[in-house]
Each structure stands twice: as C-alpha cells, then as structure tokens.
C-alpha positions in Angstrom: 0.0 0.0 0.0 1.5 3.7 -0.8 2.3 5.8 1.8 1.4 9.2 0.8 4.1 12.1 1.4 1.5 14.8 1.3 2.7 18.3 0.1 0.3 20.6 1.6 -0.5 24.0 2.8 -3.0 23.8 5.8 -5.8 26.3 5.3 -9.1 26.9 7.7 -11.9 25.9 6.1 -13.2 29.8 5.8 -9.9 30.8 4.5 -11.1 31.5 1.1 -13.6 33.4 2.3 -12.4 35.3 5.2 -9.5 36.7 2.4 -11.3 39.0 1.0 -12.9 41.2 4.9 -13.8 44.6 3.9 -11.3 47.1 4.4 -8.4 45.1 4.4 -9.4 43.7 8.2 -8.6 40.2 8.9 -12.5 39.9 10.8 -10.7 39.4 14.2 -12.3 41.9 16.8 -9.5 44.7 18.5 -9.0 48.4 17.9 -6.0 48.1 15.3 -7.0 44.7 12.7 -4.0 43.5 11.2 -3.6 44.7 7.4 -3.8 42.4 4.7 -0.1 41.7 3.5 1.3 43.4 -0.3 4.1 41.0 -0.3 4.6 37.0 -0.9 6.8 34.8 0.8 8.2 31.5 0.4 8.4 29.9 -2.9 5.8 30.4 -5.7 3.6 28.2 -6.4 4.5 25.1 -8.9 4.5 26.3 -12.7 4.8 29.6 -11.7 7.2 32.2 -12.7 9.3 34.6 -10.4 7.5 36.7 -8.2 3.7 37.6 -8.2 2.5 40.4 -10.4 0.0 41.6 -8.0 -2.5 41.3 -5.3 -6.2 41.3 -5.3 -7.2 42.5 -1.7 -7.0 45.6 0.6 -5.1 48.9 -0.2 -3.1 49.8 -3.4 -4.8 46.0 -5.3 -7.1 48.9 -6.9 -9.9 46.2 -7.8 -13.5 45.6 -8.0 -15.3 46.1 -5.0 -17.0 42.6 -5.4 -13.5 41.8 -4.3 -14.8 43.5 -1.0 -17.0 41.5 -0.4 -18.5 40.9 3.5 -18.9 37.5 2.8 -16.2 36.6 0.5 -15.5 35.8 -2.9 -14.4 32.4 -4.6 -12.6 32.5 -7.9 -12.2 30.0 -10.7 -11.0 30.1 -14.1 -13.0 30.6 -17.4 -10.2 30.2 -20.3 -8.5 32.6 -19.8 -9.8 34.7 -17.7 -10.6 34.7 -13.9 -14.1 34.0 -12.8 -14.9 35.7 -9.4 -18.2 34.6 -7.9 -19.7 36.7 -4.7 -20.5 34.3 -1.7 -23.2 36.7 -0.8 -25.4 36.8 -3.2 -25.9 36.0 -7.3 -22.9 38.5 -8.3 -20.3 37.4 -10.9 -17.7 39.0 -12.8 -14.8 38.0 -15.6 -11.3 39.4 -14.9 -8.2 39.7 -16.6 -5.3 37.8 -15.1 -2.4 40.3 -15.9 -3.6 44.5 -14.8 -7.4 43.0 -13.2 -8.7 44.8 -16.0 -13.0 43.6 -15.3 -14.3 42.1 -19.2 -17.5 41.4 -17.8 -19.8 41.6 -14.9 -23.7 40.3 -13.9 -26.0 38.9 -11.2 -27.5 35.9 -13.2 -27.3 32.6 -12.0 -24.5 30.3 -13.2 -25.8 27.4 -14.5 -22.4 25.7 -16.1 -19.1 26.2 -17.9 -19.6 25.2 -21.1 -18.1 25.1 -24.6 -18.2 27.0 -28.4 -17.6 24.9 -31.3 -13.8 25.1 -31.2 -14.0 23.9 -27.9 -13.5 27.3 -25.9 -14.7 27.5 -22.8 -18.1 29.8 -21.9 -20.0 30.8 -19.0 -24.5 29.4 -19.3 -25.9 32.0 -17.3 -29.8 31.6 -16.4 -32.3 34.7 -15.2 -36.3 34.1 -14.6 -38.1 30.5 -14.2 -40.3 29.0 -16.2 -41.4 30.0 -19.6 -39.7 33.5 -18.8 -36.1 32.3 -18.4 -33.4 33.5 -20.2 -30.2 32.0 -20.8 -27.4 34.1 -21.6 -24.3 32.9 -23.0 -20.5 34.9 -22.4 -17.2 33.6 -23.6 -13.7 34.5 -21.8 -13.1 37.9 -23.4 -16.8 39.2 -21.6 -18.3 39.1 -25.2 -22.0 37.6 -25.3 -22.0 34.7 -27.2 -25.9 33.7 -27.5 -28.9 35.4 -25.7 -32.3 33.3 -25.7 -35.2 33.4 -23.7 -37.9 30.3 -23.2 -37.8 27.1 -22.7 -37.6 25.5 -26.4 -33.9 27.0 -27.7 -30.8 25.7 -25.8 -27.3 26.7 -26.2 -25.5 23.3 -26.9 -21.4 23.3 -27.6 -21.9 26.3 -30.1 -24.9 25.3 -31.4 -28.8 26.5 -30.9 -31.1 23.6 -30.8 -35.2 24.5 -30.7 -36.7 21.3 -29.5 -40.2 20.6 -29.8 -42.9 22.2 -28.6 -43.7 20.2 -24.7 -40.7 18.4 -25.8 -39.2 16.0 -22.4 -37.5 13.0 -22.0 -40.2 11.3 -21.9 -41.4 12.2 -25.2 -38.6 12.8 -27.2 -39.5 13.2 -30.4 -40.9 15.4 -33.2 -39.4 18.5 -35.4 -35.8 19.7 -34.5 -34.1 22.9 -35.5 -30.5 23.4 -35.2 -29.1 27.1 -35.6 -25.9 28.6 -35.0 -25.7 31.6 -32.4 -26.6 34.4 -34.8 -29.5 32.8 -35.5 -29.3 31.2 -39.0 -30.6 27.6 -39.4 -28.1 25.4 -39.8 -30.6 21.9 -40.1 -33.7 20.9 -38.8 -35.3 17.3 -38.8 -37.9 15.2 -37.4 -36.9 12.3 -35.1 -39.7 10.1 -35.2 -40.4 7.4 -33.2 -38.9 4.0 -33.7 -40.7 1.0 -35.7 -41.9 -2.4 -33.6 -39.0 -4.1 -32.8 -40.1 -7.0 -35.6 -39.6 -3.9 -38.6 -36.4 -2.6 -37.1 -34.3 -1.9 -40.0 -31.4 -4.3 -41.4 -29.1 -3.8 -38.8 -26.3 -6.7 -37.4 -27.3 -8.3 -34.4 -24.4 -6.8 -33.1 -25.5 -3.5 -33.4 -23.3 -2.3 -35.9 -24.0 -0.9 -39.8 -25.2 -2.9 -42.3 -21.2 -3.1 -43.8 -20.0 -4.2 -40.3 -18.3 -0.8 -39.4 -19.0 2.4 -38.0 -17.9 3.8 -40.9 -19.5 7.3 -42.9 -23.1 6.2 -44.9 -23.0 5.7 -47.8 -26.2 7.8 -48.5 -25.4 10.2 -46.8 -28.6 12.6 -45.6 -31.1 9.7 -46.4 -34.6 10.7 -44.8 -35.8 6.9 -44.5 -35.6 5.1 -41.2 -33.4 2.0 -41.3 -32.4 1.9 -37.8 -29.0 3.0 -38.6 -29.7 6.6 -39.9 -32.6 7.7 -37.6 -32.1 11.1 -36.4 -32.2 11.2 -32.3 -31.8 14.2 -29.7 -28.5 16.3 -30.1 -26.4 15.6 -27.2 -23.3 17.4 -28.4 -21.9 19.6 -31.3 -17.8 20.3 -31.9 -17.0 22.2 -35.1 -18.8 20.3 -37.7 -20.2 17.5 -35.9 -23.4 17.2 -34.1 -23.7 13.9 -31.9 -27.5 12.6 -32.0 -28.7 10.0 -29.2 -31.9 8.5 -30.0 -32.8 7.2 -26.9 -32.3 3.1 -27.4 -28.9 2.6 -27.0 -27.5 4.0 -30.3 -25.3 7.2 -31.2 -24.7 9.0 -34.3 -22.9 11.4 -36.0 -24.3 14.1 -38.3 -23.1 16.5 -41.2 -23.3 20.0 -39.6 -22.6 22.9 -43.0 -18.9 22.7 -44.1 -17.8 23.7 -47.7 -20.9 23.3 -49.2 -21.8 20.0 -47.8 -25.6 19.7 -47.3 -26.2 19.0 -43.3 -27.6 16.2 -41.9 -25.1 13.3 -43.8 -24.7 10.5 -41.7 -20.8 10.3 -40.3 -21.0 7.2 -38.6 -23.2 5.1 -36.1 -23.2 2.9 -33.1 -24.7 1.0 -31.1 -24.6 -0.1 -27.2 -25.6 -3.7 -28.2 -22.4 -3.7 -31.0 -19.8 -6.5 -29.5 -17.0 -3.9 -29.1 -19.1 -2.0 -26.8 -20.9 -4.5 -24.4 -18.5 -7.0 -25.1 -20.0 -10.4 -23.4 -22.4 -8.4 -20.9 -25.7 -10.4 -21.2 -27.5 -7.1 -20.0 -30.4 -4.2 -21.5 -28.9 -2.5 -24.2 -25.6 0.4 -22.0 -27.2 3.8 -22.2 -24.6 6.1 -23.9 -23.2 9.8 -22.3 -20.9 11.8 -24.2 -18.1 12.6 -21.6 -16.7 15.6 -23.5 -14.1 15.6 -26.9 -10.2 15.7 -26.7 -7.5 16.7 -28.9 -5.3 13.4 -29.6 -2.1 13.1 -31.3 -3.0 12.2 -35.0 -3.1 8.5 -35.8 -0.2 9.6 -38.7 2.1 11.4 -36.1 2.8 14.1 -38.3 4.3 17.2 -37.2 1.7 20.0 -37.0 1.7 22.8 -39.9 3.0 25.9 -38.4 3.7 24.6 -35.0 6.5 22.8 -33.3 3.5 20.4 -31.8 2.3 17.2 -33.1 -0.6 17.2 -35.0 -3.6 16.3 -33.6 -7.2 14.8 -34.0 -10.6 15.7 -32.2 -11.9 12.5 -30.4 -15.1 11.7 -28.4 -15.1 9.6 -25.7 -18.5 8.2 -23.9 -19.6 6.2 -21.0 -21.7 3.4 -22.0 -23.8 2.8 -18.2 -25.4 -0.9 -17.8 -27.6 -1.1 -14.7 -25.8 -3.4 -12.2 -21.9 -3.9 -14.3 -19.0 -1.7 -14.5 -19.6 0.8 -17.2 -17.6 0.7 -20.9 -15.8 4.0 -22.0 -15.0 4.3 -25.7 -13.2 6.7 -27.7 -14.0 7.4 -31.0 -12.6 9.8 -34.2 -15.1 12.6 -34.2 -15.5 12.4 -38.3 -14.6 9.1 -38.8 -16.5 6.9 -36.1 -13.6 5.1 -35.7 -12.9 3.6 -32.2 -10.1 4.2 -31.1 -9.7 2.1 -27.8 -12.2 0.2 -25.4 -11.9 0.1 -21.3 -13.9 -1.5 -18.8 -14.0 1.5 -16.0 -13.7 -0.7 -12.1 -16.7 1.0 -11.0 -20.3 0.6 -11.9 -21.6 3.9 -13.2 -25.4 3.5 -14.3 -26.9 6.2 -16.8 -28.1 9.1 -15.1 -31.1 11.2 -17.2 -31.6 10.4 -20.9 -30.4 12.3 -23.4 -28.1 14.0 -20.6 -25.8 16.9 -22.6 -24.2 17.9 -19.2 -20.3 16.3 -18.6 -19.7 14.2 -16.3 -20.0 15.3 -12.7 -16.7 15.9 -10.6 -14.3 14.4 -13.7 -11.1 16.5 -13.9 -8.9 16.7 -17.6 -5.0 17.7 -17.4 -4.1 18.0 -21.3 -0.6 18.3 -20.6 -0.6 14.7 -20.4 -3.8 13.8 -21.8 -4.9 12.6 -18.6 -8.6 12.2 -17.2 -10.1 11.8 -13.4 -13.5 10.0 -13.5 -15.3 9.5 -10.5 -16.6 5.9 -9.9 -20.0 5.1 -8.5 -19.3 2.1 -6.9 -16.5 -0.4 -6.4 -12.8 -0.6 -4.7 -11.9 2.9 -5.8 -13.4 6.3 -6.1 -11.5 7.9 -8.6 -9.7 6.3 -11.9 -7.0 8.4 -13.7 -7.4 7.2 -17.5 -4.9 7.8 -20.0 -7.0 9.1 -23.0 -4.4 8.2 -25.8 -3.6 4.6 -25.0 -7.0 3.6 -22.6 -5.1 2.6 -19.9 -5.8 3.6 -16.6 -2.6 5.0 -14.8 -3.9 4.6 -11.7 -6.7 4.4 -8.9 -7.1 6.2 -5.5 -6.4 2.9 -3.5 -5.9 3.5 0.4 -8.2 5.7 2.8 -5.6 8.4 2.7 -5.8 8.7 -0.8 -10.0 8.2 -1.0 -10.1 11.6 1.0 -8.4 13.4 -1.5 -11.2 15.4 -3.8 -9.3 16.5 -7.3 -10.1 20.1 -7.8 -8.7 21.0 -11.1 -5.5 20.2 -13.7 -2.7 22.5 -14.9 0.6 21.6 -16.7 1.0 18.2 -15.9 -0.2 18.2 -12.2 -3.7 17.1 -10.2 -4.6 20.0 -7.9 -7.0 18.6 -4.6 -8.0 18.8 -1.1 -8.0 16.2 1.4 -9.7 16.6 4.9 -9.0 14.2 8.0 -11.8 12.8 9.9 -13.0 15.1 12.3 -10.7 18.1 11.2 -11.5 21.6 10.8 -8.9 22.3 8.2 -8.1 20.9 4.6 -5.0 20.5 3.1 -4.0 21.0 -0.4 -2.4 18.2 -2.4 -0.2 18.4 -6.0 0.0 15.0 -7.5 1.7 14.5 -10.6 -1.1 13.5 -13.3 0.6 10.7 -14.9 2.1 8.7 -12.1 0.1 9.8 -8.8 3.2 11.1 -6.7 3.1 13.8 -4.8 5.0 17.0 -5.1 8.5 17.3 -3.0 8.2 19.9 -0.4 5.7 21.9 1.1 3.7 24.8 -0.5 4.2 27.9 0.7 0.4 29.0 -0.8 -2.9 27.2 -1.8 -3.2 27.4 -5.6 -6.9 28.1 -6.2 -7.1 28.1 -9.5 -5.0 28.4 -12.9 -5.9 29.6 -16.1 -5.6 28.0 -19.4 -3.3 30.4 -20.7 -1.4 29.3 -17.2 -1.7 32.2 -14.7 -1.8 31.0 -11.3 -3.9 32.6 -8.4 -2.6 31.5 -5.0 -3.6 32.7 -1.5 -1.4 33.1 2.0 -2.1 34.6 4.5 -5.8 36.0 4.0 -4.2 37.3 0.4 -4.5 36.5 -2.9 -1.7 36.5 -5.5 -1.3 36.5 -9.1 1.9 34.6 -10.6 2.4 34.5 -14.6 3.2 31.5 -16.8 6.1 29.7 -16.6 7.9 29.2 -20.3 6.3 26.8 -22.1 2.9 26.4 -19.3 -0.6 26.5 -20.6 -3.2 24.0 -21.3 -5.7 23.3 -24.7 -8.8 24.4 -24.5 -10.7 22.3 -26.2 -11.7 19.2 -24.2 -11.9 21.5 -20.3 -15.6 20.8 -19.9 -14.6 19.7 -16.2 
C-alpha cells in the first residue's frame, strides 16, 4: 500500500472566504485589525514564474469592489480569464489575469461552464423560471456569445437547438431545429419514433452498420428510417459534428454545414448492443453519455503545420452505463466513427437522465498529459486516472488516505486537490503529478486556487490572494476543459 508524502498547505476551512474582509481587516475583533499583506513569501507556487504580479485584496490592489465583499468571494477560471463569484449573493464577474482589467460583470445565476464549437470555454448564465427564463451565454473575453429566452432553444457546444414544442425525455420526439448563435438555421429534422421491434431496420445483431463498421453512410442525408440513420436528440456539437442520441442505446454522427456539404449526412453510427461495446455483458442494451471531446495526437504522427507540436485529431469519448456492471468508455474519431480504444471502467456507473448533454460530474482533464479523473460510483476505488491516448488507466485512488483526496482541477502536468481528515476543521492541499500519482516534493508555501488555461496562477497566503504568470512553455488546450 503507498504511503502518501502529502505536500500541503494547511488552510481553515473559511480561509477562502475570510481573504477578501472589507477594508483590508482580517474579521478578528480589536482596535487596530492587522492589514492584509502586499508581499509574498516563500516559494511560488509550482508552474509559476518569479515573483507575483499583484495582489487582489485591501489597499493599493485597486480592484472591484466585489472583491470587498463581506462575505467573500471564490474564484475560478474561465479560459483565460478569472471567474470571481460573490459568496453573498448571485454577483459574478470576468477578470483579466495580468492588470485585473474587469471584461464582464452580472447577477444571473451560473448554471455551467460550457463550450463554443472550437471547444473554448463559456459561461450558461440563467435569469427568470419557467417559460420567462433566459439564458445568456458569455465567452472568456466578456463578449456575449448567445442570448435566448424560453424554454424551447438551448445553447448546446456552439450550437442553438429549438426542440419541440412540450418536448421532455419522456417524449422525445418530433421536429428539431439546429441554428448557430446568430441565428441562422443550420438543419432541422424530425426524429420520429422508432418501428416495432419485428420492422427494425437491417441492422447486425451486433448493433453495428449494415457493412460491419462504424464507418460514414453511404447515403449520406437519407430521410428513410433503417435503424442506422434515424435522427435522435443532439447531445453534443464540436466544429462540424453534431452527436444525436436517439434514446435506445445507439449514437450517431451528423453532417453539420462545411464547404458546401448539405447537413444532416450520416458520419458514422453505433450501437450499445455492437460487441466492441458490451463486449460479453448479457445485459439491456448500455445507455450512452458523451463525456466531452479531446485533442489526440493524430493516428499519422505528423508534425503540425505551423507549429512545433504534433498534429492532432478531435476524439469523443463516452460512457456506456449498464444497470448493475461496470460501465464501458469508448473513444472514437469525431468524423470518422472510428474507435479508437475500449476500457472497462472498475466502477459501476449506471446512466443518469436520458439524453443528458451535461459532462460528467466531478471528472477532472489535465491536457498536458492527456490525462482524465472520473469518479466511480461504486466499487474498490473512487477515482480512476485514465490515459486518453492509449486507454489505460494509470492509476486508482487505492488507500483511505488517498479516497479523502477530492481532485479540484489540472494544470501543466499536475492534479490540484483537497483532502480533509476525519474530524478536522482544516483541509489540506495536495499536488499530485497526473501521470504517475506522486506527490510534489516539499511543502507549499500558498494554496493554488485556480490556474488559467493560458497558465496564470492565483494563490492565497495569508488572507491574500496573488497573481503569478506563466512559466515558459505552461498553458493548457482548451478544447476538451468541460470539467
């Protein structure tokens, strides 16, 4: 069993929120409160370059006065930006890493980070209930992406998608409209409900395409219904591709507009009961959830144009949930269908709500080294570290120690978490090294509470938060950070 050598900087569990007292005060009752401290000590933070660049808090940080805030404030990342959220109420605002320059500011509620097309990160904001809602939609530079209001459009990956009139899980089908952000119709189509089971279409009893493979249709944009090429609910767009579900197991790619090509083409199809996906699992047909996509290396391995990188190829990978065995996660080429690797997860992870276009809850992504957390719902271990190019999982959380460890977020190469002792009033921080679970030498001098892709680090000590640039070379993709 591994003996863990935790790196950590001990923090009270109001720390976060206690950092930001108004007035520079550290709450503590007296005649003269002790100032918030200008300067850092100690080592920065890993990944970090030199000396902060500033300081959020009390006088001379010349910030927002959210940052003022009685109650607190917690921060996150959006791309590139920082995300600070107001513990006191529904107030939210977009900052710029380097000057604090504020891109964007509102009181909606958040309702998730999600993606563009390209696989840039974007704040879902939500106002009003009911019929009256409206979702609002801001990427990392404070621009408004989308603005809708009702409950019929929904902002999906880039993509607009008007759903049915009293459309709901339950009743899934009818006319579909699929528009990009400004409005222009990009494809609609009716998903229509499927034949009896005795007229289903000449599919394989293994699920698969009439040819064998999950290859592009032939006839591409047929309208008839031949089990293969029925339309489904969009679960997911990324660039040109919009990922249908249609609700009995099977998945399939679509044609979105792309020099000239006519949407709607079928890319490729599969199915939960194809032998490469339930493998010998004598169970109801998996039920299928789109994890999120990643940038692989391209199968070639050539170098990219332009860049000193390696080229690289957008992926999907989903969780295929059976009822009572451990769940099936395959990855697949977005255009081509082709699947790239197969891996039994150790947990069992049953489907959650049909036709589910959220990610998976609590999963962390480092894309330094392609390396993905995914939380397990049952079985020995609670977390499984998977490496997305080969399938492999690298490791497992395996002792108690190690279980009370929560992974917070990824940057350059390294698992940032907490881990709380039974009983304790404090957390500690952890830095684990994504691709072989060690820990970082030495202690911290600062809890890193978040980084940004473009790799600026916030860190707080001592009831202050600092701001630390890049190191040479740091930064993470963007695409594929639906965590």
């Amino acid at each position: 069993m591994r003996t863990w050598r935790v790196a950590l900087a001990t923090t009270a569990v109001g720390l976060l929120s206690a950092t930001a007292c108004t007035g520079g005060q550290s709450g503590q009752s007296g005649d003269s409160p002790d100032p918030l401290p200008t300067t850092y000590s100690g080592d920065p933070p890993p990944g970090s370059a030199g000396s902060p660049s500033r300081f959020l808090h009390g006088r001379g940080a010349d910030g927002p006065d959210i940052l003022d805030d009685a109650g607190g404030v917690r921060i996150t990342s959006l791309g590139n930006a920082f995300l600070i959220s107001s513990n006191s109420g529904e107030q939210h605002l977009l900052q710029r890493p380097e000057g604090g320059e504020v891109l964007w500011e509102g009181d909606q509620r958040i309702e998730r980070i999600g993606s563009d097309r390209d696989g840039s990160e974007v704040l879902v904001l939500r106002s009003g209930s009911g019929d009256s809602a409206t979702t609002t939609v801001v990427d990392d530079t404070g621009e408004t992406v989308w603005r809708g209001s009702g409950p019929r459009e929904r902002y999906l990956d880039g993509v607009v998608v008007r759903y049915p009139p009293e459309w709901s899980p339950d009743g899934p089908y009818g006319e579909f409209t699929v528009l990009d952000t400004g409005g222009n119709e990009l494809w609609d189509f009716t998903f229509e409900e499927p034949p009896d089971s005795a007229d289903s279409g000449d599919d394989d009893e293994d699920g698969t395409s009439e040819d064998g493979q999950e290859g592009k249709d032939e006839q591409d944009g047929q309208d008839e219904d031949d089990g293969t090429n029925r339309a489904g609910v969009p679960v997911g767009a990324r660039q040109d591709t919009l990922l249908l579900d249609d609700g009995s197991g099977g998945l399939q790619a679509r044609q979105l507009p792309r020099d000239g090509e006519e949407a709607g083409g079928t890319l490729w199809s599969v199915s939960g009961n194809a032998s490469e996906i339930a493998g010998n699992v004598a169970s109801p047909t998996p039920t299928p959830h789109l994890v999120d996509f990643y940038e692989l290396p391209a199968q070639s391995g050539e170098p990219a144009s332009g860049e000193g990188g390696t080229a690289t190829d957008t992926a999907a990978l989903f969780r295929w949930g059976f009822s009572q065995e451990p769940s099936v996660l395959t990855m697949h080429d977005l255009r081509s269908g082709e699947l790239l690797w197969r891996l039994t997860e150790p947990g069992v992870n049953p489907a959650g709500r049909e036709f589910d276009p959220d990610p998976v809850s609590g999963s962390v992504y480092d894309s330094t080294t392609r390396t993905l957390l995914l939380p397990q719902g049952s079985g020995q271990a609670p977390v499984a570290a998977v490496d997305l190019v080969t399938g492999a999982i690298r490791w497992e959380f395996d002792d108690a120690d190690e279980r009370a460890i929560s992974p917070a977020f990824a940057w350059n190469g390294r698992i940032f978490g907490d881990t709380r002792g039974a009983g304790s009033d404090s957390s500690s921080q952890v830095v684990l090294e994504a691709r072989t679970k060690e820990t970082e030498t030495g202690a911290l001098d600062a809890y890193v509470e978040t980084a940004t892709e473009d790799g600026h680090i916030l860190a707080v000590q001592n009831r202050q938060r600092f701001v630390f640039a890049p190191e040479e070379g740091a930064g993470r993709e963007s695409p594929g950070s639906r965590e």
